[in-house]
OpenMM code with the backbone's topology and positions (N, CA, C; nanometers):
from openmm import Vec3, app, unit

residues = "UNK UNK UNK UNK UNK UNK UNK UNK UNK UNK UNK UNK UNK UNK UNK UNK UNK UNK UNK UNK UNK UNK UNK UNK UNK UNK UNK UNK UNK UNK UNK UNK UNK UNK UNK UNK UNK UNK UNK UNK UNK UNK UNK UNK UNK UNK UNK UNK UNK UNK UNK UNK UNK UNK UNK UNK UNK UNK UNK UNK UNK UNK UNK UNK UNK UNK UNK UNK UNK UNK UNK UNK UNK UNK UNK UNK UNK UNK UNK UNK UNK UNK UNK UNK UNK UNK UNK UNK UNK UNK UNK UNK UNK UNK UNK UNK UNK UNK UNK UNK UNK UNK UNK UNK UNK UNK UNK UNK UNK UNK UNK UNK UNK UNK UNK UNK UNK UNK UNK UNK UNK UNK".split()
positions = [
    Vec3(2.2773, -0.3407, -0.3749),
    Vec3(2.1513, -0.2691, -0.3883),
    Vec3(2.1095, -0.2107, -0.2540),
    Vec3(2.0665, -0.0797, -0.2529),
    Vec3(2.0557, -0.0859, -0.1184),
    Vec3(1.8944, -0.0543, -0.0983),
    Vec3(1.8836, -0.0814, 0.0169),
    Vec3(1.7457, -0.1141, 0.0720),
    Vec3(1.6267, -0.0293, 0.0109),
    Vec3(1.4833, -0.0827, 0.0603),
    Vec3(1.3676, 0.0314, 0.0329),
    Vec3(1.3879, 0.1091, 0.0770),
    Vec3(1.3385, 0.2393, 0.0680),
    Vec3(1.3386, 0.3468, 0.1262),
    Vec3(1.1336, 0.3770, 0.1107),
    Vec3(1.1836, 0.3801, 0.2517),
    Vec3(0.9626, 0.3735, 0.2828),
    Vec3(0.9915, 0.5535, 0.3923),
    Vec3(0.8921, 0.6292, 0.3280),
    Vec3(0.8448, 0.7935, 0.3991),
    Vec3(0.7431, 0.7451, 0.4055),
    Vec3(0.6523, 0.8306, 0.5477),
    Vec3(0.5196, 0.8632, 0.5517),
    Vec3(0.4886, 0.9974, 0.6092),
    Vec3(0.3257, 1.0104, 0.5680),
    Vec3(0.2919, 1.1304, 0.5717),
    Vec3(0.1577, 1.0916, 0.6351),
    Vec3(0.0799, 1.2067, 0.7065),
    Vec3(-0.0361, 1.1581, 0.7383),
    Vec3(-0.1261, 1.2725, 0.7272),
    Vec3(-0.2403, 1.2742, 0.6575),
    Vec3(-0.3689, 1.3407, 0.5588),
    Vec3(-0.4417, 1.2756, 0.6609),
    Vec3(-0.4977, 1.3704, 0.7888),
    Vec3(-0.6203, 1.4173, 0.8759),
    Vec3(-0.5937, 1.2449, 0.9350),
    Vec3(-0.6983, 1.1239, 0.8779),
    Vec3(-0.6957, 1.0067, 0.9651),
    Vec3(-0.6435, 0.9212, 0.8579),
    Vec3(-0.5787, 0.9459, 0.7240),
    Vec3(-0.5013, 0.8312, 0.6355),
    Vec3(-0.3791, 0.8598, 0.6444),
    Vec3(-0.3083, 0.7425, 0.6821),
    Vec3(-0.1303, 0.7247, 0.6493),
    Vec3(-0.0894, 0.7235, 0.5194),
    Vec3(-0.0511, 0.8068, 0.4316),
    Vec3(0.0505, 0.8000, 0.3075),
    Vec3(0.1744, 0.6994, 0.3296),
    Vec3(0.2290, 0.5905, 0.2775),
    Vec3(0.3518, 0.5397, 0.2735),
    Vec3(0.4092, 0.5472, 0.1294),
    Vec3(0.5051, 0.6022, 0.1016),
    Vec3(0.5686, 0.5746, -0.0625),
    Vec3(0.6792, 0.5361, 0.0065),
    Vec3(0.6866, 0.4606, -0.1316),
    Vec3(0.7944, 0.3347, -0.0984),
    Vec3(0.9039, 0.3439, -0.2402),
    Vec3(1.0042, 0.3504, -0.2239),
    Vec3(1.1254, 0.3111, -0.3102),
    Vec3(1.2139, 0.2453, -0.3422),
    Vec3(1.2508, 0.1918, -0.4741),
    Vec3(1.3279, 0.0313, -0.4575),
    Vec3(1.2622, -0.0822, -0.4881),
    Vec3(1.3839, -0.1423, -0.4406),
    Vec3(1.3173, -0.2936, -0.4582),
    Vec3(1.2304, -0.3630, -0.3164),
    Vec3(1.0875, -0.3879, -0.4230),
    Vec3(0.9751, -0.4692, -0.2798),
    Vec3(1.0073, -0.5965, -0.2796),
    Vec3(1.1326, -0.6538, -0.1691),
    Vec3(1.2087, -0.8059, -0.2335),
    Vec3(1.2038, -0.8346, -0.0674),
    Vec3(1.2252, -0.9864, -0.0719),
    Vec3(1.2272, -1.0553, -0.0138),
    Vec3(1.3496, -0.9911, 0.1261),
    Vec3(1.2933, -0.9508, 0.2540),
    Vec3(1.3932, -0.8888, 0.3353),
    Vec3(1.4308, -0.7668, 0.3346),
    Vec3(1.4177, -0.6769, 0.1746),
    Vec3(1.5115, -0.5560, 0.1933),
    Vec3(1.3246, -0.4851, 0.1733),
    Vec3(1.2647, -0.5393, 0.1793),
    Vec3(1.1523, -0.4384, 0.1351),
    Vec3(1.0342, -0.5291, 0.2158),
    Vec3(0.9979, -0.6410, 0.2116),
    Vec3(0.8655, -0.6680, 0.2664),
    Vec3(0.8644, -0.7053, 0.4044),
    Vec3(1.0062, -0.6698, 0.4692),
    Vec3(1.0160, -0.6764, 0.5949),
    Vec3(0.9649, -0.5358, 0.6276),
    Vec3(1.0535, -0.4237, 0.6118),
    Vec3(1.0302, -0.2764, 0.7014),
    Vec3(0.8598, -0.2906, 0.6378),
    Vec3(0.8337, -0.3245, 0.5325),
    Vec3(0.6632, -0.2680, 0.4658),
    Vec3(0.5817, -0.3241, 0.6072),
    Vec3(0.5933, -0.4564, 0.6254),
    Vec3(0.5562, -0.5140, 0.6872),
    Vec3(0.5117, -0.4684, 0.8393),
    Vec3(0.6502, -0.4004, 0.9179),
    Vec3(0.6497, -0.3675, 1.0727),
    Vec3(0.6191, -0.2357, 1.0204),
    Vec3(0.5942, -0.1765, 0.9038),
    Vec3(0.5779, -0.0602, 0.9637),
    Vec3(0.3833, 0.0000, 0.9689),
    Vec3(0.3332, -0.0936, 0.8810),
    Vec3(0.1979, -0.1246, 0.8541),
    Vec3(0.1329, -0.2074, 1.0228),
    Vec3(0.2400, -0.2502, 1.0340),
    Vec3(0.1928, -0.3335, 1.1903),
    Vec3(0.1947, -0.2160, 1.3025),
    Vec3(0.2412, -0.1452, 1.2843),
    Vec3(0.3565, -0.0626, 1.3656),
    Vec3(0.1868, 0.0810, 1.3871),
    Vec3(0.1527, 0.1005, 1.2614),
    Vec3(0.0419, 0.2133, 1.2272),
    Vec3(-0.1216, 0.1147, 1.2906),
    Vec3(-0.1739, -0.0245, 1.2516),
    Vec3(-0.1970, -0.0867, 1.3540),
    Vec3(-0.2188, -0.0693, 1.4848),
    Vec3(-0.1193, -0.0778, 1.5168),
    Vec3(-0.0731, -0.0794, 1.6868),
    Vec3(-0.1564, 0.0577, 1.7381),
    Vec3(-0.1325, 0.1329, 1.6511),
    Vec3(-0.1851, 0.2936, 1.6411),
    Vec3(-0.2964, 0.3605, 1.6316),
    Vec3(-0.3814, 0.2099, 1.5655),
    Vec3(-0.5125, 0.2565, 1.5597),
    Vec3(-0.5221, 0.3300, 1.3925),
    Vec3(-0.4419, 0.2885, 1.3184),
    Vec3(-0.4275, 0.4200, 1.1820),
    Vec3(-0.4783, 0.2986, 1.1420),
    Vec3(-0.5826, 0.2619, 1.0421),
    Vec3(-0.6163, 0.1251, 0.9674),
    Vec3(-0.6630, 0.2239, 0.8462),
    Vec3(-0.6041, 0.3836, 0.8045),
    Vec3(-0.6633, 0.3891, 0.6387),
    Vec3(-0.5226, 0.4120, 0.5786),
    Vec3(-0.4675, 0.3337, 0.5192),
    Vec3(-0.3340, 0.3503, 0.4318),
    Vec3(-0.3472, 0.3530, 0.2949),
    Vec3(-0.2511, 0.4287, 0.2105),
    Vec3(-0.2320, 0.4617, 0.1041),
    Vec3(-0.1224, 0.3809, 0.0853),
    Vec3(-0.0621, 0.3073, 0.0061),
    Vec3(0.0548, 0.3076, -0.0492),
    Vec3(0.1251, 0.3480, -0.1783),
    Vec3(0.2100, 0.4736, -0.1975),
    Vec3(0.2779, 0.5141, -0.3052),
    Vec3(0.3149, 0.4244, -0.3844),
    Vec3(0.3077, 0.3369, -0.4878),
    Vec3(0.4037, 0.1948, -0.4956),
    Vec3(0.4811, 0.3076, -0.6747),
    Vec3(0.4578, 0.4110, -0.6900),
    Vec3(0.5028, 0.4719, -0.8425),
    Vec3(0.6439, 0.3944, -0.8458),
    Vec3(0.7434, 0.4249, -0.7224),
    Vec3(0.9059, 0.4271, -0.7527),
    Vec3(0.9790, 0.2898, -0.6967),
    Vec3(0.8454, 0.2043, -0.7118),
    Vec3(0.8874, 0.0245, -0.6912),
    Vec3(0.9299, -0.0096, -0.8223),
    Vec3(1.0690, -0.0093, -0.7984),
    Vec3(1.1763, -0.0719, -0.9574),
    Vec3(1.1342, -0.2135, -0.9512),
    Vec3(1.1251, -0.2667, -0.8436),
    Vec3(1.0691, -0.4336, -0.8846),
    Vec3(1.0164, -0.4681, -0.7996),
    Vec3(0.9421, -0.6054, -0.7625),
    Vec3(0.8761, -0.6833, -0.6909),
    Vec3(0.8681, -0.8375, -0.7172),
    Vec3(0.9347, -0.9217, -0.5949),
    Vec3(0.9616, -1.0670, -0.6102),
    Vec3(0.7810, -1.0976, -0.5526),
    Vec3(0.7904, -1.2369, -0.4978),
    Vec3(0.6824, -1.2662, -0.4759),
    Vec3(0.6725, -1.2700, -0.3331),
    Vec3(0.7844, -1.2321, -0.2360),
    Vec3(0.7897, -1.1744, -0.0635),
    Vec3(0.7252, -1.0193, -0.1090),
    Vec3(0.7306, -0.9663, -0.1616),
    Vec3(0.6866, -0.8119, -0.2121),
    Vec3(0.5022, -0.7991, -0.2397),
    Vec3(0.4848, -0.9300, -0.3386),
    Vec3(0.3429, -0.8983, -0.3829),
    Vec3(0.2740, -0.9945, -0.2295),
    Vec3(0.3642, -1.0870, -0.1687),
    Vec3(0.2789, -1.1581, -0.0723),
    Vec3(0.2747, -1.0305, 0.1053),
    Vec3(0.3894, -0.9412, 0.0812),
    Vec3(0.3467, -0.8388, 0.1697),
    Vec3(0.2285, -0.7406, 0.1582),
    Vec3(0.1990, -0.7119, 0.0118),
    Vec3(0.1135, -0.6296, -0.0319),
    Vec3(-0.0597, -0.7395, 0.0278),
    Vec3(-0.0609, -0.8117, -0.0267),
    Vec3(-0.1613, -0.9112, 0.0210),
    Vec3(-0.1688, -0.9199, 0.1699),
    Vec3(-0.0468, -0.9408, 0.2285),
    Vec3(-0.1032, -0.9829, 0.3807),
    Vec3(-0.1769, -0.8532, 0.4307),
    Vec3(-0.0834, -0.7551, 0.4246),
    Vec3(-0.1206, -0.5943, 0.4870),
    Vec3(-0.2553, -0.5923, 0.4425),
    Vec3(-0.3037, -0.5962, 0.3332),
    Vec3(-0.4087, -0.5880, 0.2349),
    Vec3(-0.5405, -0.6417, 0.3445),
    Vec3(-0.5422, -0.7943, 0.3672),
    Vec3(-0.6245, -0.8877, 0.4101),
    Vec3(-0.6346, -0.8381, 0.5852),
    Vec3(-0.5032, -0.8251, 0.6136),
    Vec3(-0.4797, -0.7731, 0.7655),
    Vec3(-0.5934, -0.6373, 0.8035),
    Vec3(-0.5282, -0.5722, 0.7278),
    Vec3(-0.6573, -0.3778, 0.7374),
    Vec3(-0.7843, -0.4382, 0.7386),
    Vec3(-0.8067, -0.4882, 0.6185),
    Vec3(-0.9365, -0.5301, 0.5772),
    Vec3(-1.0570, -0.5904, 0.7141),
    Vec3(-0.9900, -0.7215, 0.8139),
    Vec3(-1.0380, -0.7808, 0.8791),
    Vec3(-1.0796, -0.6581, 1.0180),
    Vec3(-0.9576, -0.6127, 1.0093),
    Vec3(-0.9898, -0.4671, 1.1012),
    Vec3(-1.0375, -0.3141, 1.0487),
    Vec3(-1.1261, -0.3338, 0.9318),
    Vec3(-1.2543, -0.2608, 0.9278),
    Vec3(-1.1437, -0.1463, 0.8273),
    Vec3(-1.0512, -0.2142, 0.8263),
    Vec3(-0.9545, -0.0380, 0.7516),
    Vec3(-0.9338, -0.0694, 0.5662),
    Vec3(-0.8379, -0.0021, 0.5573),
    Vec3(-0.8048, -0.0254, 0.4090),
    Vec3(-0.7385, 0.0154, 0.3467),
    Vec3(-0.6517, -0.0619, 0.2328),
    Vec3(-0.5263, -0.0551, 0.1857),
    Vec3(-0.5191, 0.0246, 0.0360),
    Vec3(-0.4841, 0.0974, -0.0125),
    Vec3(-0.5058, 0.1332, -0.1501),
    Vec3(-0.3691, 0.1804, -0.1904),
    Vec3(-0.3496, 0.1384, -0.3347),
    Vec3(-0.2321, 0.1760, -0.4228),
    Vec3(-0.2611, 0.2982, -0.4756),
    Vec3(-0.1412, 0.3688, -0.4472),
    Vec3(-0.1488, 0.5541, -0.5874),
    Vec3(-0.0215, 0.4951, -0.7306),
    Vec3(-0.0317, 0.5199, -0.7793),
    Vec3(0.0185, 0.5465, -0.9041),
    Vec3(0.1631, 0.4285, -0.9476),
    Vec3(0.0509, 0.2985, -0.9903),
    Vec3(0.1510, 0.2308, -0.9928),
    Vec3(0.2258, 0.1963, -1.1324),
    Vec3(0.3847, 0.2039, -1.1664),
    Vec3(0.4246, 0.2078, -1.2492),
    Vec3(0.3737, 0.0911, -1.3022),
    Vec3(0.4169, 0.0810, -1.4379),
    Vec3(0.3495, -0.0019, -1.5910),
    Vec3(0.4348, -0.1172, -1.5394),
    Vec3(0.5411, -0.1712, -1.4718),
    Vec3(0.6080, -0.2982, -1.4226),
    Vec3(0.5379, -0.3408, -1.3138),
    Vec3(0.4440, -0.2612, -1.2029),
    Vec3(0.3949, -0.3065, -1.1499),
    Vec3(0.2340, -0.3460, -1.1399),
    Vec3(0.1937, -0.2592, -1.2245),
    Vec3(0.0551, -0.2963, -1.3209),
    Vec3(0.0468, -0.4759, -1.3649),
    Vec3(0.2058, -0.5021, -1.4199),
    Vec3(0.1676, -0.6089, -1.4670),
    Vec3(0.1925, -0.6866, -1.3863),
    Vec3(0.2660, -0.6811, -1.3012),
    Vec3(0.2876, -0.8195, -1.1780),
    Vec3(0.1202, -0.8107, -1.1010),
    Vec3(0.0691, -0.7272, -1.0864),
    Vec3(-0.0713, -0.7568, -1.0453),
    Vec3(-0.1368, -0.8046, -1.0989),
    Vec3(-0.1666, -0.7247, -1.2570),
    Vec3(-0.2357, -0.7929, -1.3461),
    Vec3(-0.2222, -0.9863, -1.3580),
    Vec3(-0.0714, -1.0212, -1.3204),
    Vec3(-0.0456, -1.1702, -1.3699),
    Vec3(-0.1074, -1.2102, -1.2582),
    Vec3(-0.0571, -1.1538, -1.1439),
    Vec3(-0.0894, -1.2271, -1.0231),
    Vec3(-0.2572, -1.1834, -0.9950),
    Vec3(-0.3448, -1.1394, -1.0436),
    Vec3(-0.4932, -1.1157, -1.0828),
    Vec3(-0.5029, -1.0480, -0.9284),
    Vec3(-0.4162, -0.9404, -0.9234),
    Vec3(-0.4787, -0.8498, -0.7675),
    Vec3(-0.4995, -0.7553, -0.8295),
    Vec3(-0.5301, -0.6991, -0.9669),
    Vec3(-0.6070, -0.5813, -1.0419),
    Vec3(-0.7342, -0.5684, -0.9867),
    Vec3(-0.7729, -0.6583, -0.9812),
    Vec3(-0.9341, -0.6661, -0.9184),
    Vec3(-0.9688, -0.6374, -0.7894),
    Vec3(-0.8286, -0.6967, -0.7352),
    Vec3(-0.8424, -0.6803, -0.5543),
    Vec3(-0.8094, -0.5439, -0.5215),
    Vec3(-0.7113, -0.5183, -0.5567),
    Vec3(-0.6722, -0.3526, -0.4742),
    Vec3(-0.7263, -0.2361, -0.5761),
    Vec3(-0.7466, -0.1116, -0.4684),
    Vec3(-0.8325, -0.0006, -0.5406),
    Vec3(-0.6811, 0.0547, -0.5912),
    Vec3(-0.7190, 0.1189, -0.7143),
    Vec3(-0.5743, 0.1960, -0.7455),
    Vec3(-0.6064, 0.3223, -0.7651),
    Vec3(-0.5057, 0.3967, -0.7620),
    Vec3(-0.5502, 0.5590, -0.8005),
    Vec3(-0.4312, 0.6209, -0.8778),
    Vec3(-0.4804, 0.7103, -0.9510),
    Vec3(-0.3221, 0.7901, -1.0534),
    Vec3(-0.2304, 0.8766, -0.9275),
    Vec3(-0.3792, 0.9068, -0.8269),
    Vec3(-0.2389, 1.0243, -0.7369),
    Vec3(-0.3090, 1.0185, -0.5994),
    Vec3(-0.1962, 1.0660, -0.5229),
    Vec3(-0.2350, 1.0549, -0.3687),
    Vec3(-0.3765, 1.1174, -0.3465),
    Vec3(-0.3674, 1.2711, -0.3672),
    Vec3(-0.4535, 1.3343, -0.3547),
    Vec3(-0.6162, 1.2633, -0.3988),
    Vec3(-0.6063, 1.1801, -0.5576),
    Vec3(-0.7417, 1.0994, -0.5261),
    Vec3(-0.7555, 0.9858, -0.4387),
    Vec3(-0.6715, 0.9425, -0.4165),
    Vec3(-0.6539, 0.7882, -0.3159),
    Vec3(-0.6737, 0.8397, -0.1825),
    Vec3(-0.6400, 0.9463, -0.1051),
    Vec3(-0.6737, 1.0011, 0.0330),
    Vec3(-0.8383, 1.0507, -0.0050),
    Vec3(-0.9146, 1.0998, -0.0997),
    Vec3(-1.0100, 1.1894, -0.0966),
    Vec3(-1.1009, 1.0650, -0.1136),
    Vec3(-1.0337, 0.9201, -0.1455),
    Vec3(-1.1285, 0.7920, -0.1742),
    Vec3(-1.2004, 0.7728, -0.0458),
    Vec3(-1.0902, 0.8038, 0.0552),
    Vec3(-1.1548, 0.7335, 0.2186),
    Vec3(-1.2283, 0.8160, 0.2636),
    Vec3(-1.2424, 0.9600, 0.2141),
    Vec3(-1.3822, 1.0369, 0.2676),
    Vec3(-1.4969, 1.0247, 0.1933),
    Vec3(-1.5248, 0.9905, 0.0326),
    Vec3(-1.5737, 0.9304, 0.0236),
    Vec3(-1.6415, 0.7791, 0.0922),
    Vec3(-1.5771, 0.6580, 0.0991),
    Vec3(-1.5999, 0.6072, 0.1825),
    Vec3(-1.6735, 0.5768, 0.3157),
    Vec3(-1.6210, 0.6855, 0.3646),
    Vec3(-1.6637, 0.6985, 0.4941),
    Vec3(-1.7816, 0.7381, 0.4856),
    Vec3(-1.8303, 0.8390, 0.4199),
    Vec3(-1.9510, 0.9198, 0.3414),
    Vec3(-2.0303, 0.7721, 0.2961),
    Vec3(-2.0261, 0.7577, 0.2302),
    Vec3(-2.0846, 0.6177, 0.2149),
    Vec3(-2.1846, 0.5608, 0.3027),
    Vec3(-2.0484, 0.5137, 0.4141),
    Vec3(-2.0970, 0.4037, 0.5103),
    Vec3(-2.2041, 0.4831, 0.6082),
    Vec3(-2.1796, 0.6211, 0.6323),
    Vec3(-2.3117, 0.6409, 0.7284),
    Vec3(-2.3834, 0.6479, 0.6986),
] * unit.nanometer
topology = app.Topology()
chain = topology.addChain("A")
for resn in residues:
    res = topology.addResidue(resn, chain)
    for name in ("N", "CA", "C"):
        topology.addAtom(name, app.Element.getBySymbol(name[0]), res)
């Protein structure tokens, strides 16, 4: 099998990441991991994640999604899912992070969430 394949893109002050493959233990919640640390380091704390073309997810996959998740969060930023397939709907749903993460059908509303947002807070 070969590895995730993680692109990014960056919309004004949010990082786009879509991700492909399997979100498994090493081949996927490692790079997710340094590369979310990596944007961090950077000062980027508004991320999107693509998760549509995640064929699966072990529980190193949903516990990367969580750490990154909790990590942004403490540093004032924030994590949001675009368009997650019906296999990964339900590993959230079981694992009850439906509630926790914002989801969106498409990038374009999931980037336009954080100006909202921001709009908000002042």
């Amino acid at each position: 099998m070969p590895r995730m394949q993680l692109s990014e893109r960056r919309i004004g002050a949010v990082t786009v990441l879509t991700l492909a493959g399997r979100l498994v233990l090493d081949e996927g919640d490692v790079p997710l991991r340094e590369r979310v640390d990596a944007l961090i380091a950077e000062g980027r704390t508004e991320i999107v994640l693509n998760v549509h073309d995640i064929t699966y997810m072990d529980s190193s996959g949903i516990g990367a999604l969580v750490e990154q998740y909790v990590g942004l969060r403490r540093l004032g930023g924030h994590l949001k899912l675009v368009c997650p397939a019906e296999r990964c709907r339900r590993v959230l749903a079981i694992t009850h992070l439906l509630s926790i993460f914002e989801l969106y059908e498409s990038e374009d509303d999931a980037v336009r969430s954080f100006v909202t947002t921001s709009e908000t807070l002042v």
